[in-house]
Every structure is written in structure tokens, then in C-alpha cells.
C-alpha positions in Angstrom: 11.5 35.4 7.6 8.9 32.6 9.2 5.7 35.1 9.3 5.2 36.4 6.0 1.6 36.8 6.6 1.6 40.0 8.8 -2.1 40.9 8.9 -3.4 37.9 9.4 -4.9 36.7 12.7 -5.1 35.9 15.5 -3.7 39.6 15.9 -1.1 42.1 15.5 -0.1 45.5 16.5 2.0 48.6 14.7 4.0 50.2 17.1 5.0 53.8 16.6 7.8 54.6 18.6 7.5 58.1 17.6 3.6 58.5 16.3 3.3 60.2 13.2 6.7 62.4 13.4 8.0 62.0 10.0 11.1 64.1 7.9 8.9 64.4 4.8 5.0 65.9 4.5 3.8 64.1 1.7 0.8 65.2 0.4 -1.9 62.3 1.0 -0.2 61.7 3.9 -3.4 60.1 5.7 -2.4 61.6 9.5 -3.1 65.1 8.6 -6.7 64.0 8.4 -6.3 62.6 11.5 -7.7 64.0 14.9 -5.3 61.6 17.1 -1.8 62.8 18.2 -0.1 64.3 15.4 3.7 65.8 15.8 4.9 69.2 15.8 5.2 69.4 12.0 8.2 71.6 12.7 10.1 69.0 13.2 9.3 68.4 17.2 8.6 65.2 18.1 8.1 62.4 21.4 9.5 59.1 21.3 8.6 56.2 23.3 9.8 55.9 26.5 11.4 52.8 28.0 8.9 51.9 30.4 6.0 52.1 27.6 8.8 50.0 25.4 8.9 47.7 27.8 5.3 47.2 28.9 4.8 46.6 25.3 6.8 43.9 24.4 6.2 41.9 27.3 2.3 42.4 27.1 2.5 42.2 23.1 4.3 38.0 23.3 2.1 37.3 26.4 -0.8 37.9 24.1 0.7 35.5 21.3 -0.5 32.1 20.9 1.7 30.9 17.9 5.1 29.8 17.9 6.4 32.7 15.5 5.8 36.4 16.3 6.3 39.5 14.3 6.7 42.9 15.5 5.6 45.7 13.5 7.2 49.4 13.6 5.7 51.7 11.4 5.5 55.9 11.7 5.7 58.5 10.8 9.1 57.6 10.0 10.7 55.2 13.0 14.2 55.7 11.8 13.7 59.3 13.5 14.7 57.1 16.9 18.2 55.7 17.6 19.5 52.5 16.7 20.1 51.5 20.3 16.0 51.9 20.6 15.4 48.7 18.5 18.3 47.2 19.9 16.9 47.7 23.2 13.3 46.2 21.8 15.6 43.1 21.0 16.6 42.5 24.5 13.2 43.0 25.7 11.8 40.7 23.2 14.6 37.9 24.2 13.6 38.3 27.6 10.0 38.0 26.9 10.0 35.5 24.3 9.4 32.6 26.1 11.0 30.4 23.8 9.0 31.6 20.7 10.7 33.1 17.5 10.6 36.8 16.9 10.7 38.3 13.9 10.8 42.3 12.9 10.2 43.9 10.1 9.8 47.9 10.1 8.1 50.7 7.3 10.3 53.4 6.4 10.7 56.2 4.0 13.2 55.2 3.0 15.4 58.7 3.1 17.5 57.8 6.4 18.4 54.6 5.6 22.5 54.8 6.2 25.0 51.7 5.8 24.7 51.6 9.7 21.5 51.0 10.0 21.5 48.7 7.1 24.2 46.4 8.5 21.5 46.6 11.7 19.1 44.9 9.7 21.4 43.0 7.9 23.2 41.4 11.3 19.2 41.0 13.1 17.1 39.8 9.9 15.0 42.5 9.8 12.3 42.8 6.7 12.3 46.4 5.5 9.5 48.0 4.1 10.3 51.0 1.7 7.6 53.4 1.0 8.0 54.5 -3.3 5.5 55.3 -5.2 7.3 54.5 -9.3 9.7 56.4 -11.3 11.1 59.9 -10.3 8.3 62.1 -12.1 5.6 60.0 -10.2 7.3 59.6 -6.6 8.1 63.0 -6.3 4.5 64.5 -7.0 3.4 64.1 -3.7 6.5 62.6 -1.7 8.3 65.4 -0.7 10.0 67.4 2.9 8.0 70.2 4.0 10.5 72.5 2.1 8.5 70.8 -1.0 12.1 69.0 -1.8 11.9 65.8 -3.3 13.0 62.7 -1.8 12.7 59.9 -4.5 16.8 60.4 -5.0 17.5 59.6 -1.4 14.8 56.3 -1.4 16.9 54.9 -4.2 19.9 55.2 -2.4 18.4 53.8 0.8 17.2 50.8 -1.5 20.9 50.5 -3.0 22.1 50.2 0.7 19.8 47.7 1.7 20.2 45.3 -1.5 24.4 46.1 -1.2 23.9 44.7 2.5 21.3 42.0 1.9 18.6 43.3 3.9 15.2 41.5 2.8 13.1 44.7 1.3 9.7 45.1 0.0 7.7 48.1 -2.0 4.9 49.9 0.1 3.5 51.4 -3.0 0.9 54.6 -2.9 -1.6 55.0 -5.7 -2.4 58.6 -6.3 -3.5 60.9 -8.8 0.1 61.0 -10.4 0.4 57.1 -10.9 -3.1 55.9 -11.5 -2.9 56.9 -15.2 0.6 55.2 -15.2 0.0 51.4 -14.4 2.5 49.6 -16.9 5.2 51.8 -16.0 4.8 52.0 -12.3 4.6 47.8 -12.2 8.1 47.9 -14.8 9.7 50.3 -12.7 9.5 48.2 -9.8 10.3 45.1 -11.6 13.4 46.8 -13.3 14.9 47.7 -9.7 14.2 43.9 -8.1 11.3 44.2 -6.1 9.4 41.3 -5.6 6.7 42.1 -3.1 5.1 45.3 -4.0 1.9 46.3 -1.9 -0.5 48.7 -4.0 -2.5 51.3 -1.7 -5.2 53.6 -3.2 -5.7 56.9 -2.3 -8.8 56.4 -1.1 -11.9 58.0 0.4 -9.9 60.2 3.5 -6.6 62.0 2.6 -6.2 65.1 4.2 -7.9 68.1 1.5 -8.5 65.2 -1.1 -5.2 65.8 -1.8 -3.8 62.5 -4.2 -7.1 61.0 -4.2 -8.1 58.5 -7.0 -11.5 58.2 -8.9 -13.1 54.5 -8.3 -12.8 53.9 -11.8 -9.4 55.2 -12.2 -8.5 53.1 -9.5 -10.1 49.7 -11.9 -8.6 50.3 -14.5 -4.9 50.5 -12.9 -5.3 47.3 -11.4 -6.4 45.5 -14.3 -3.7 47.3 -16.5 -1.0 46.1 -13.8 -2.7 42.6 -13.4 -2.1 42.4 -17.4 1.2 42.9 -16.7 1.9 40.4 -13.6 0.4 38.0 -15.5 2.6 37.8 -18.8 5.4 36.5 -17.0 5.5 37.2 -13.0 3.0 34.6 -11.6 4.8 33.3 -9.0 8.0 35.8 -9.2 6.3 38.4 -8.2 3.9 38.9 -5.2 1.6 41.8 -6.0 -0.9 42.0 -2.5 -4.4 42.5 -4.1 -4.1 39.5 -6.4 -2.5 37.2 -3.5 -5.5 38.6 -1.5 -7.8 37.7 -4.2 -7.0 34.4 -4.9 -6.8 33.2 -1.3 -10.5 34.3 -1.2 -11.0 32.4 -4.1 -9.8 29.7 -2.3 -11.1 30.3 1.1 -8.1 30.9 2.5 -7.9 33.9 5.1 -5.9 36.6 3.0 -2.9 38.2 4.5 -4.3 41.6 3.8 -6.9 43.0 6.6 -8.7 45.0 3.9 -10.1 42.4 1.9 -10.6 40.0 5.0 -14.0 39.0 6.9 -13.7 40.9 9.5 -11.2 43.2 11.0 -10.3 44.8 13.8 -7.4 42.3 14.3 -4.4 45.2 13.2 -4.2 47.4 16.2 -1.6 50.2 16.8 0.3 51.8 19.6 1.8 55.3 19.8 4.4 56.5 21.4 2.6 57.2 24.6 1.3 54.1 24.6 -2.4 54.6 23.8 -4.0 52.3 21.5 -6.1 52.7 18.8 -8.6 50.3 16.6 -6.5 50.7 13.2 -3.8 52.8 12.5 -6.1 54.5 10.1 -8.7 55.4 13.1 -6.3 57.4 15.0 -8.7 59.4 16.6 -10.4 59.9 20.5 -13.6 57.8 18.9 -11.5 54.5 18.4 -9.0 54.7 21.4 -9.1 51.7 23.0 -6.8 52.5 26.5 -3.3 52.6 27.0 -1.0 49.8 27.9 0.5 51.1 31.1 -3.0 51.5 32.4 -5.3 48.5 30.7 -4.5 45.0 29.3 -3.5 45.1 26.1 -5.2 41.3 25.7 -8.5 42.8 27.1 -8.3 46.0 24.5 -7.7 44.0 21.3 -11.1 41.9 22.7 -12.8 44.5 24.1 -16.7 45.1 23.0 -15.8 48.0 21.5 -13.0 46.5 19.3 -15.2 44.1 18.7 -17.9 46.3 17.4 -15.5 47.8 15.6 -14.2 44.3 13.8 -18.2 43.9 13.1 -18.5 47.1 10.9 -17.2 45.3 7.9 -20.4 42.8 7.8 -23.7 44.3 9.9 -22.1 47.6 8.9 -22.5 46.7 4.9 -24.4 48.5 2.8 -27.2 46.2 1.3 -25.7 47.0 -2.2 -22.4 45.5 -0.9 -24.2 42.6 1.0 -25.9 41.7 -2.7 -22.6 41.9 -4.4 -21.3 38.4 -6.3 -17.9 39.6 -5.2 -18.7 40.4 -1.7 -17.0 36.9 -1.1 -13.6 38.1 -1.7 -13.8 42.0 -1.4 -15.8 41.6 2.2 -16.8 45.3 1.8 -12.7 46.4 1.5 -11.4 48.6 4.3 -14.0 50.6 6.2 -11.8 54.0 6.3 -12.9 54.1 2.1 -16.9 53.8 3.0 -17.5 51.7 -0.2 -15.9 54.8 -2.2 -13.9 52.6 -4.6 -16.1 49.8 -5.0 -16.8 50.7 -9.1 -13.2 49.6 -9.8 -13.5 46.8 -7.8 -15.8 45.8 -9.6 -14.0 46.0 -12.9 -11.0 44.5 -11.4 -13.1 41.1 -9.9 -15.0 41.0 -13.0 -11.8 41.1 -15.7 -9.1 38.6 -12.9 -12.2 35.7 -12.3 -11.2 33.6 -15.0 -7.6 33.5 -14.1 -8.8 32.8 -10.6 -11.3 30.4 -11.0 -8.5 28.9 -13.4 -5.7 29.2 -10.4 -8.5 27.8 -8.0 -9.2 24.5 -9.8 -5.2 23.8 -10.8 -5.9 24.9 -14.2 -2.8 27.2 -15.2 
């Protein structure tokens, strides 16, 4: 895998070959908040037609500068399509390559994932990203079908699949109000299973009801509880996002995590129809940009409105945040959490800057 830095710039795009359609409803789920185009939570569903497909790749590597590119398919849940869809996105990106490398790597439930399509990813290379929240008891709080079934027995088969065929996995991890309270365990469980990439995301200011949603200083204290952890005997074993983010800001790197970046505005997303929005967390009619069979998706992603949109994250600070000492490597955090969990930010800069002032000057 030759991009390992997926959110970095110049910039990227999810595609969502079938929008938000997913097989479970979990209860934070962040679309139902959404006023974009949500599914048929029935179970109906549109997938992404060829000619949108197509019109994506080719405008998606004709918009790449670098030598390596990575394509991004996210959901809802994209194993809802057919295998012979990504193999078809394969072709297209062969054809449109232009003598770059492609990578893909794709964010799943992890609940569909057969020994077919794990021998897919296996054969093409693919990086898999499994969405599990911890141990049973914690997953299943809020990751459930819309029969209120859980699901966390079917990810752990999935993830047994993928390590039996060597498919290159990660942990997209959800922090709610079931696993905040549970730091040590949550990090051990992830450790005891193999995982060596897990991304932490709070449940921040905009699930839909509040459902999940953490306290700022609930949300401190977990990360400094789990950085506790990391640090006994997983520095450089283990790649936890927030504290690789942290330290590159230390080091005035550009982090490989849009949230705690300068600006953003630089991870755009695609639905199935092809429309495209600012951030997959601003699907909604105020941050549509166009869509691709209609408008350059070049001239979208550097559009004045995208731009302004990039922009929020410095003229759109608060002056609190704009005093801050740790404005230099929290840059205001993601703008869909308005500042909401900047207490435990706080906490969390304030107890990791002498390992990172330590890591900065080659001291550990």
C-alpha cells in the first residue's frame, strides 16, 4: 500500500456507490441527521450507474498530480453492490491511469464480508477498513440491523476472513456513550485481535437524536487513558490516528487526518447519483457542490464555495480557539463538532506535550 496517508492533500474523494444504504441502523449513525439523500431504510436502495462510474474515475486520476492515487469507497455499506462493480472500477481505473499507480482501499461494516470477497481483496490489494467499536458488550450498544439484532458476531467473522486470506485491515473505531467509560479495554481489545491501525472517532456534536453522544470531558479523559496505554509498549507497533496526528503537528508535518489539519475542504464525496458534496459529513443541499456528469469535478473541489468552505476552520474560529496554545495542532478540529469537544482536547494536549515535545526533539 504506497498511500497510506489518505486525507492528506492535494485532494481526495469518497465515493458511495450506493449513498448511505446500509444493512444495519446503528444508532449514531451520522446520515440520519443528514438532509442529503438518505436510502429507503427499508432496505431500498440506488447504486451507481456505469456512466456516473465511469465519469468518475476518469475525471477523479485527471485531477491527480502525484504518481500514487487512492480510491476511496465508503457507505452506507458498499459491499451492498456486486463484486463485478469494483471490478469494473478496476478496468476503468487501468484505462484511466495514465501510467500512475492505483491503489483502493474501501470502509465496511464489516457483516458481508464472505471468503469471495475476501480473496477479491486479497488477489487486487485492497486495504479494508472494518468499522468495530471494542468487545461484544460495547459494539453491540449501538451497532445493530434495524430488527435491533446485533452484528458484532458477524464483524469478527468478517475480520477472521480477511486475516485467513491476508487482506491488509484496519479498525474504524466509534467512541460513544457505551465505550468512552471503557478506554483500557477497548484499546486491549483491539490489540488482543491484531489490529494495528485503529482510528478513534467521537460522537461528537451532530448524531441524529444525540443518540451515542460523548461529554467533552468524557471524551479527554478516554484519550488520555488510551494514550497511557499506547505508550507502555506500542510506540511504533501500533498506529493510533489522533496521536500520529498530534505529533506530525508537533512537527509541522501536514497530518494525515483532515480533522486536525489547517484547513480542509480537501476530502470531498460522491454519491451514487453523482452529486458532490463539501465533506461527507455535510451531506446536505447547503454544501452540494454540482454533479460530475454536469460540472468538472477539478472546478468543484476549487470552486469559491469549496473554498469558503476549506476557510471555516481559520476566519471561522472562535476567538477562544484562535487564543488557544494548542490551536497549532488542533486547528479548531472538524467543523461538523462546532468547538463542542474542545474541553477534552484540552486535557488530552495538555497531559501527551511532554511525550511530544520529547518525540519532536529525538528524545525517546
Amino acid at each position: 500500500m504506497k498511500t497510506i496517508l489518505p486525507f492528506a492533500r492535494p485532494f481526495y474523494m469518497m465515493a458511495k456507490p450506493v449513498g448511505a444504504a446500509c444493512n444495519l441502523a446503528c444508532g449514531y449513525c451520522y446520515y440520519l441527521a443528514s438532509n442529503g439523500p438518505l436510502p429507503d431504510r427499508s432496505g431500498g436502495r440506488l447504486t451507481m450507474s456505469d456512466e456516473v462510474l465511469e465519469c468518475f474515475v476518469r475525471q477523479y486520476l485527471e485531477c491527480q498530480t502525484n504518481e500514487a492515487v487512492l480510491f476511496t469507497w465508503h457507505g452506507g455499506e458498499p459491499l451492498l453492490v456486486s463484486q463485478s462493480f469494483f471490478e469494473k472500477a478496476m478496468r476503468l481505473q487501468q484505462r484511466y491511469a495514465a501510467g500512475r499507480h492505483v491503489d483502493n482501499c474501501l470502509q465496511t461494516n464489516g457483516t458481508l464480508l464472505s471468503d469471495e470477497w475476501c480473496r477479491f481483496f486479497s488477489d487486487t490489494g485492497w486495504l479494508i477498513g472494518v468499522s468495530i467499536d471494542g468487545p461484544e458488550h460495547l459494539h453491540d450498544a449501538y451497532r445493530t440491523n434495524r430488527q435491533g439484532e446485533p452484528s458484532w458476531q458477524r464483524v469478527m467473522e468478517g475480520i477472521a476472513r480477511l486475516e485467513r486470506h491476508g487482506v491488509m485491515w484496519n479498525a474504524l473505531a466509534t467512541v460513544s456513550k457505551a465505550t468512552v467509560s471503557h478506554p483500557v479495554e477497548v484499546y486491549r481489545f483491539f490489540r488482543s485481535i491484531g489490529c494495528r491501525y485503529v482510528q478513534f472517532t467521537p460522537v461528537g456534536a451532530n448524531p441524529a437524536s444525540g443518540v451515542g453522544r460523548v461529554e467533552a470531558a468524557e471524551w479527554g479523559r478516554f484519550l488520555c487513558n488510551v494514550f497511557d496505554e499506547w505508550q507502555k509498549e506500542d510506540v511504533g507497533e501500533v498506529y493510533v490516528n489522533i496521536f500520529e496526528a498530534t505529533l506530525a503537528n508537533y512537527m509541522g508535518v501536514t497530518p494525515g487526518m483532515c480533522a486536525m489539519s489547517t484547513l480542509c475542504g480537501h476530502v470531498g464525496t460522491v454519491e451514487w447519483n453523482g452529486d458532490v458534496y463539501s465533506c461527507d459529513h455535510f451531506v446536505n443541499p447547503q454544501h452540494r457542490l454540482g454533479n460530475i456528469m454536469r460540472h468538472s469535478l477539478y472546478e468543484m473541489m476549487h470552486s469559491e464555495q469549496q473554498q469558503a468552505f476549506a476557510q471555516q476552520k481559520t476566519i471561522g474560529l472562535p476567538s477562544e480557539c484562535k487564543a488557544c496554545r494548542w490551536l497549532f495542532t488542533c486547528h479548531g478540529e472538524c467543523p461538523r463538532n462546532h468547538q463542542y469537544l474542545c474541553e477534552g482536547y484540552r486535557t488530552y494536549f495538555e497531559y501527551v506535550a511532554p511525550f511530544m515535545e520529547q518525540m519532536m526533539n529525538n528524545e525517546l
